[in-house]
C-alpha positions as CSV (number, residue, x, y, z in Angstrom):
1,X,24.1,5.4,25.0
2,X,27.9,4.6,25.6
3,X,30.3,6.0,28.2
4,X,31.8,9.2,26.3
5,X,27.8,9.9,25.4
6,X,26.7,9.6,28.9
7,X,29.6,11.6,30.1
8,X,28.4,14.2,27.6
9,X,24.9,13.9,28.7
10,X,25.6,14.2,32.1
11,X,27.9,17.8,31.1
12,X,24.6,19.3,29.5
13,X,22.2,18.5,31.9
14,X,24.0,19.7,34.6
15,X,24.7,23.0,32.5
16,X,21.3,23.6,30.6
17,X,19.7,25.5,33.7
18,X,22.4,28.3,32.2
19,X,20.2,28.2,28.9
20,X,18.3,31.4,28.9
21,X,14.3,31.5,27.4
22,X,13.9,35.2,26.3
23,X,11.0,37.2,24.4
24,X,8.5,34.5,25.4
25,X,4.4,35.6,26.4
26,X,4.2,34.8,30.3
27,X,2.2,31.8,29.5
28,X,5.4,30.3,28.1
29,X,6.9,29.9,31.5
30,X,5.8,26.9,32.1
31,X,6.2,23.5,31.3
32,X,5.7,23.2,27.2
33,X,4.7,20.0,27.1
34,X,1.5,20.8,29.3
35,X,0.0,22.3,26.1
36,X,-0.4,18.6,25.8
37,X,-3.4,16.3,27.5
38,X,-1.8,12.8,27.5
39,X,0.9,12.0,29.8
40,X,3.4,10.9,27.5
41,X,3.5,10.4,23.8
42,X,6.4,8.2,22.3
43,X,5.2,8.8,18.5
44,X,8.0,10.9,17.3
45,X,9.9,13.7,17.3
46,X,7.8,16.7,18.7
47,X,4.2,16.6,20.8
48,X,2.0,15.5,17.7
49,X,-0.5,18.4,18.0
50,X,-3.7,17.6,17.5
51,X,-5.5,20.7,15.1
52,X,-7.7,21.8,18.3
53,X,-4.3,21.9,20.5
54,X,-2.9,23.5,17.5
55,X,-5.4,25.9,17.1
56,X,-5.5,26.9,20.7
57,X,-2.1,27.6,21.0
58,X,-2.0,29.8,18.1
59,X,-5.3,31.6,19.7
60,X,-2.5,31.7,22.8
61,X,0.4,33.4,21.4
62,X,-1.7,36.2,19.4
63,X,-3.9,37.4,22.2
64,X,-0.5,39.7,23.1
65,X,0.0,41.3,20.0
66,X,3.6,40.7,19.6
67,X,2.9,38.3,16.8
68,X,3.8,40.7,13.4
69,X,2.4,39.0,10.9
70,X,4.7,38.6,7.2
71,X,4.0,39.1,3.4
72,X,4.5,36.5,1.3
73,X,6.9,34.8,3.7
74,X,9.0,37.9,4.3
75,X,9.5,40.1,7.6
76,X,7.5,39.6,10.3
77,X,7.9,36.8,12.8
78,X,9.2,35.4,10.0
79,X,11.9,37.1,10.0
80,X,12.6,36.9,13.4
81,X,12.7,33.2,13.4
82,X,15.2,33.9,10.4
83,X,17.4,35.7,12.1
84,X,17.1,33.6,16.1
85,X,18.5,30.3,13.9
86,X,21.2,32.1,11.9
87,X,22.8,33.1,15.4
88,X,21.9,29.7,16.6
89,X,24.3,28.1,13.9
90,X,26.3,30.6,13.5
91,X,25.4,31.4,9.7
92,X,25.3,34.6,7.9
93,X,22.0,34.6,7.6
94,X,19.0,31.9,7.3
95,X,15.6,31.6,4.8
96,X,12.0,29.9,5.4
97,X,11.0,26.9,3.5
98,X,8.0,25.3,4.0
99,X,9.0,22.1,3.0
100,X,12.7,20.6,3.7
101,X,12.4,18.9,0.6
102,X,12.6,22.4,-1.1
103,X,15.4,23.7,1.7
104,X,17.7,20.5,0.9
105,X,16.7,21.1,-2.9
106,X,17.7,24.6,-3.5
107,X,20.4,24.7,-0.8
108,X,22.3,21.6,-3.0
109,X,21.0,23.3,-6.3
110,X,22.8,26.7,-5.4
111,X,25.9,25.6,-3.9
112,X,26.6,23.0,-7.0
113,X,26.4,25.9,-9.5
114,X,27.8,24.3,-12.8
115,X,29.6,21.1,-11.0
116,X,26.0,19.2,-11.1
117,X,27.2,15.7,-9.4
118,X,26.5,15.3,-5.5
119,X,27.9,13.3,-3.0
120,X,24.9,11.9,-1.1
121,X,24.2,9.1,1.6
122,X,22.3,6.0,0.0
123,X,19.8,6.2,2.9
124,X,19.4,10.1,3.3
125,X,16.2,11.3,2.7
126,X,17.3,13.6,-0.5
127,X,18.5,10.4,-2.1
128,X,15.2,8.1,-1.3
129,X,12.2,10.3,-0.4
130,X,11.9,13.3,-3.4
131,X,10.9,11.5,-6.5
132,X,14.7,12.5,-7.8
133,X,13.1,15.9,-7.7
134,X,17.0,17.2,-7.7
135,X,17.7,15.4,-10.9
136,X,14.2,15.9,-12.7
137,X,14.2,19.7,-11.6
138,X,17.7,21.2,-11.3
139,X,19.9,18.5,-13.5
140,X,21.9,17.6,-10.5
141,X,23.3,13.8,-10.5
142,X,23.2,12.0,-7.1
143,X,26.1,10.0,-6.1
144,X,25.2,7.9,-3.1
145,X,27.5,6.1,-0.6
146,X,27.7,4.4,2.6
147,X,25.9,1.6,1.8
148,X,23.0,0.6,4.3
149,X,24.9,3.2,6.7
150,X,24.5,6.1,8.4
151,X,28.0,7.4,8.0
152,X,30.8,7.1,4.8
153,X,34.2,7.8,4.9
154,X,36.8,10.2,4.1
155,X,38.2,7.9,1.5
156,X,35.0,6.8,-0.1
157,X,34.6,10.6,-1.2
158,X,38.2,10.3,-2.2
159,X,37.5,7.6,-4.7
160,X,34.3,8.7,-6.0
161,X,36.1,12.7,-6.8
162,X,39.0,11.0,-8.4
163,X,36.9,9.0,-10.5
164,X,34.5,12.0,-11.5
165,X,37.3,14.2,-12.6
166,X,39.3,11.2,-14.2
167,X,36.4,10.6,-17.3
168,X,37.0,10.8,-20.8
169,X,35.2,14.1,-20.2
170,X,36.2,15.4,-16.8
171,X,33.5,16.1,-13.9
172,X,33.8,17.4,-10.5
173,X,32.1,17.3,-7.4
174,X,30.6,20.4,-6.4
175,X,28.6,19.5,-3.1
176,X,28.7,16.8,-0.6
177,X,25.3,16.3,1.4
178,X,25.2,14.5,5.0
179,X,22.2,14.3,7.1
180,X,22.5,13.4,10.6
181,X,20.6,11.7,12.5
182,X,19.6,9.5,9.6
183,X,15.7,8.4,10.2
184,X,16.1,5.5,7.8
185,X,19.0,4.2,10.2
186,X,16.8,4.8,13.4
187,X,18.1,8.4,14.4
188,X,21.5,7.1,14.0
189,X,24.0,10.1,13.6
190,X,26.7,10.2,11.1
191,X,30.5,10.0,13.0
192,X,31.5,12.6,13.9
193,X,35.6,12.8,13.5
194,X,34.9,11.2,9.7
195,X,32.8,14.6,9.3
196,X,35.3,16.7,10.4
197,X,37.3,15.0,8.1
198,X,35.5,15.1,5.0
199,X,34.6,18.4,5.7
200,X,38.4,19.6,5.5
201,X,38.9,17.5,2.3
202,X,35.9,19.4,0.8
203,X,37.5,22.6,1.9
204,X,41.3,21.6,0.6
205,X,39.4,20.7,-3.5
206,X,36.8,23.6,-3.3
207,X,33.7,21.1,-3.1
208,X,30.7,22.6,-1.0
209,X,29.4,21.4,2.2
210,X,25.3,21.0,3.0
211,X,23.9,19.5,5.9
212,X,20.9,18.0,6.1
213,X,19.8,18.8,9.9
214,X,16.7,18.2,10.2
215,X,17.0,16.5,13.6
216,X,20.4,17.8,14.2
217,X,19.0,19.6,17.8
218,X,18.0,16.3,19.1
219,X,21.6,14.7,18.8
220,X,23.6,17.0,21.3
221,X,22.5,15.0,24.2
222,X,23.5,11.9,22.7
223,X,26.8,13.3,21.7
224,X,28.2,16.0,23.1
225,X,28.8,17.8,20.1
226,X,26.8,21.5,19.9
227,X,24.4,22.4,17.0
228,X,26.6,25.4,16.0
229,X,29.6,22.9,16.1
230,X,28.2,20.9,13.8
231,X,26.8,23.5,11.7
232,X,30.4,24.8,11.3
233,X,31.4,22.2,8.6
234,X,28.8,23.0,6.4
235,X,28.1,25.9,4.2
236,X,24.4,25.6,4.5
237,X,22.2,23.9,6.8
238,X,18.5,22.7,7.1
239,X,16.4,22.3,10.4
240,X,13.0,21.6,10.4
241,X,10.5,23.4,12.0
242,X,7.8,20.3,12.6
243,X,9.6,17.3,13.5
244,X,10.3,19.0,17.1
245,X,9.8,22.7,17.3
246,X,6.1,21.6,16.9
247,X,5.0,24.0,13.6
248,X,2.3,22.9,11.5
249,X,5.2,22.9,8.6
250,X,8.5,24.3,7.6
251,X,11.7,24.3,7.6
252,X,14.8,26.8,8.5
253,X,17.5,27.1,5.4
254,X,21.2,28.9,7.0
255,X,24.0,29.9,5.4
256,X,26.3,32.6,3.9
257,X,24.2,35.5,2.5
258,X,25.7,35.0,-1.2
259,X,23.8,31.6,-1.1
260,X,20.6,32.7,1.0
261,X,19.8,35.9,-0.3
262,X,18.4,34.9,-3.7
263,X,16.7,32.0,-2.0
264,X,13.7,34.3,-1.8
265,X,13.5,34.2,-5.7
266,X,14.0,30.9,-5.7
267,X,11.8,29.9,-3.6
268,X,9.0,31.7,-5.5
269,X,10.5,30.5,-8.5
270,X,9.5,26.8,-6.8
271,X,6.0,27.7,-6.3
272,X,6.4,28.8,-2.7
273,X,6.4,32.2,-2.2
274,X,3.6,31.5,0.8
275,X,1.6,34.5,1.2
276,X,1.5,34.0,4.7
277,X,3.4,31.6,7.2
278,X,3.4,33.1,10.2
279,X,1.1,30.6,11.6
280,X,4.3,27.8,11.3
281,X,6.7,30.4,12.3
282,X,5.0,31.9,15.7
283,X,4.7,28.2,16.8
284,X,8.1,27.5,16.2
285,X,9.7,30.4,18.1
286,X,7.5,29.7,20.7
287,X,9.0,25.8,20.9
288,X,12.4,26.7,20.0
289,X,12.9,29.1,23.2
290,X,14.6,26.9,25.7
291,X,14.0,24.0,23.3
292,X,18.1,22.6,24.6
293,X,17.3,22.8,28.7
294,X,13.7,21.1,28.0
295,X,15.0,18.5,25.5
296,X,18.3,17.3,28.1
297,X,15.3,17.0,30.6
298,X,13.5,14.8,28.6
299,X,16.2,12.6,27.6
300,X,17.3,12.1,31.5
301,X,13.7,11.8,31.9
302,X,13.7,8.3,28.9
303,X,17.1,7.4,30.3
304,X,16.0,6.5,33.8
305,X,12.8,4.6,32.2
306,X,15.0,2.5,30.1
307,X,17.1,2.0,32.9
308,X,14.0,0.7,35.2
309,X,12.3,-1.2,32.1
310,X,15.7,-3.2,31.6
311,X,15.4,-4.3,35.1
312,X,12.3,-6.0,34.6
313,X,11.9,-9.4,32.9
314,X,9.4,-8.8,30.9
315,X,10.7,-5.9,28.8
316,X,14.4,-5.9,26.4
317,X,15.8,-2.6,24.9
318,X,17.3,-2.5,21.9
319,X,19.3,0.6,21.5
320,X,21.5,1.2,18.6
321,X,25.6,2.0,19.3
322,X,25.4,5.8,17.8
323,X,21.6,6.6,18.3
324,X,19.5,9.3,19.5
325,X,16.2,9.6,20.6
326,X,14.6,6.1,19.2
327,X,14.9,2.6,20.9
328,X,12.9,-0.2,20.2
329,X,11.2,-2.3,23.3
330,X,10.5,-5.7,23.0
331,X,7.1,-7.0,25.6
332,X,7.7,-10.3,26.2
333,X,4.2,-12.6,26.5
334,X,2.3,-9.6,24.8
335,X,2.0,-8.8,21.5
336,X,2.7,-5.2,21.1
337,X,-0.7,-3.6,19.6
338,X,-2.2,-5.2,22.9
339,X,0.7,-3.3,25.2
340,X,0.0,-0.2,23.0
341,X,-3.9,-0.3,24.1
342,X,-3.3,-0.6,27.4
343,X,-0.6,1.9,27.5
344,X,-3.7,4.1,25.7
345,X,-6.1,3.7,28.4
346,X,-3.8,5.2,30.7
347,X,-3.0,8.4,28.3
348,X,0.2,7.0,27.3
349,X,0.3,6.8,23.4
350,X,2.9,4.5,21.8
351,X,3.0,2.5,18.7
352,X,3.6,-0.8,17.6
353,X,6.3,-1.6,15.3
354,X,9.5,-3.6,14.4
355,X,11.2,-6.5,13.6
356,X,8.2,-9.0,16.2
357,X,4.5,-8.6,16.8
358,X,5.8,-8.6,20.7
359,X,8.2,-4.8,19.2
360,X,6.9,-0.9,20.1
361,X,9.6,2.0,18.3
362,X,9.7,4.6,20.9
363,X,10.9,8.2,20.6
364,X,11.9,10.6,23.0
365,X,10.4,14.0,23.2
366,X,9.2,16.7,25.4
367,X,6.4,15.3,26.1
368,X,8.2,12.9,29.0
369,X,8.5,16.3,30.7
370,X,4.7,15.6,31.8
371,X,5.8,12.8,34.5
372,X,8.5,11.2,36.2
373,X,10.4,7.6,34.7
374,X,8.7,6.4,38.4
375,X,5.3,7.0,37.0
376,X,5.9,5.9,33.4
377,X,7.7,2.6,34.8
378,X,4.0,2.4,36.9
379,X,2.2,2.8,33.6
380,X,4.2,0.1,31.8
381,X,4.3,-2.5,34.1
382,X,0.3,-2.2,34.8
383,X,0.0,-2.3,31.1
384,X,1.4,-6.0,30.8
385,X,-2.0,-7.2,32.6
């Protein structure tokens, strides 16, 4: 985390007490991450719910009454979800999909209509991780850039529109897709003023904007830059509903209503018209209330650990210049799946992983909210023994 991002973290913790958690069961009022037994878990994104935990909380959040359950993914507490992230990122309007494979499918197959080439990142997860279901399925040819990066530039979309449109036969660019943070680049977000300015090129030659968003919530603290600011430069955006607001599965699809609105057909169309999904939906209201104050917690929470384990000779951080929420710790005279034990048989649960048998990847979540960076440092340092 550099200056400006500290300076930015420092600005939203001190503000996130403003944050309001409404329409929640009383049980909610407490700490979130106590649904949890372990003290900490540095596995990923959310709290890793085991299908007991799951099933417990689901038992929790019914016993009301106030969940309405929907019909074949429509109405409901469905819809209420729906309509809690459209406000969020100040869209229209906003669809379920219970994959975000299918939300960053469609979303890019409806905004291309007949201009089927896409401007993608070479290490986003639409261009690596679908099986080129977007070219097999919808006939939509991927363009990727930004080699080994998170971010490209301005004028690499420049040269790859003028090249399109300058072909014996003549083809433009109808969408430009950006995920940030990138996963394969360690949570690494894409820059933000090149962003801003691709997004105005895109506006100035009529070429659509999607954002892959999947983690977008966790970047604020790292930047400074709000979720509905970001979302602003896109016409549609995708959040999942797993990675961090803790649902089973799914994913949140925003956007103008002329683009959402016959996303119910197509996601039928695609085989997932679920007849129920209220089960992924209730859980993710329930996470995503007060989800900003609790995260900015968290990550003050991991920031004074890493501050503390740096002081200590036998640990070394490895934190990337534009990251979020992963680090990578080096143990130095342990070999990691021996720290990772240890760090087990005191309820912390980590894993091993990374460039030396002596690396853990660590990511913050809400789970830090359990203990204090005093009582994690504890944990580590007894773990080395």
């Amino acid at each position: 985390m550099n200056n400006l991002q500290r300076r930015n973290f420092l600005k939203l913790a001190a503000t996130s007490a403003l944050i309001p958690a409404t329409g929640l069961p009383a049980f909610a009022f407490k700490n979130k991450a106590a649904d949890k037994k372990t003290v900490a878990d540095f596995r990923g994104d959310g709290l890793n719910h085991s299908p007991a935990e799951y099933a417990n909380l689901l038992a929790r959040l019914t016993e009301t009454g106030s969940i309405m359950p929907d019909n074949y993914s429509i109405g409901g507490c469905v819809e209420e979800l729906e309509i809690k992230f459209a406000k969020l990122l100040g869209k229209e309007t906003a669809v379920f999909m219970p994959t975000g494979t299918l939300a960053n499918h469609l979303a890019i197959r409806s905004l291309s209509g007949n201009n089927k080439r896409v401007i993608v990142q070479q290490e986003s997860h639409v261009y690596n991780d679908t099986g080129d279901g977007t070219q097999v399925l919808s006939n939509l040819n991927l363009i990727p850039v930004g080699t080994n990066k998170a971010s490209f530039t301005v004028e690499e979309v420049d040269s790859v529109v003028k090249k399109s449109e300058s072909g014996r036969v003549a083809a433009k660019v109808g969408v430009i897709s950006i995920e940030s943070p990138v996963r394969r680049k360690q949570g690494e977000v894409f820059e933000y003023e090149q962003m801003k300015q691709i997004a105005a090129y895109a506006k100035a030659n009529d070429i659509k904007m999607h954002l892959d968003g999947a983690r977008i919530f966790l970047a604020t603290p790292y930047t400074g830059v709000t979720v509905t600011e970001y979302a602003s430069l896109f016409d549609t955006v995708y959040v999942s509903l797993y990675k961090y607001f803790n649902a089973a599965s799914g994913a949140i699809l925003a956007g103008p209503k002329s683009i959402i609105a016959p996303m119910y057909q197509n996601r039928r169309m695609f085989g997932s018209g679920l007849n129920q999904a209220w089960p992924f939906t209730a859980v993710a209201n329930y996470y995503l209330d007060g989800f900003a104050e609790r995260f900015v917690k968290a990550v003050a929470v991991s920031e004074d650990l890493i501050k503390k384990l740096s002081a200590n000779s036998r640990f070394e951080i490895h934190r990337i210049a534009s990251g979020t929420n992963i680090f990578r710790l080096t143990v130095k005279g342990m070999e990691a799946k021996t720290f990772v034990e240890n760090l087990k048989s005191k309820n912390v649960i980590a894993r091993a992983g990374g460039p030396t048998p002596n690396d853990l990847i660590l990511q913050v979540n809400e789970s830090l909210l359990h203990s204090s960076a005093a009582e994690l440092e504890s944990i580590f340092v007894k773990s080395l023994s």
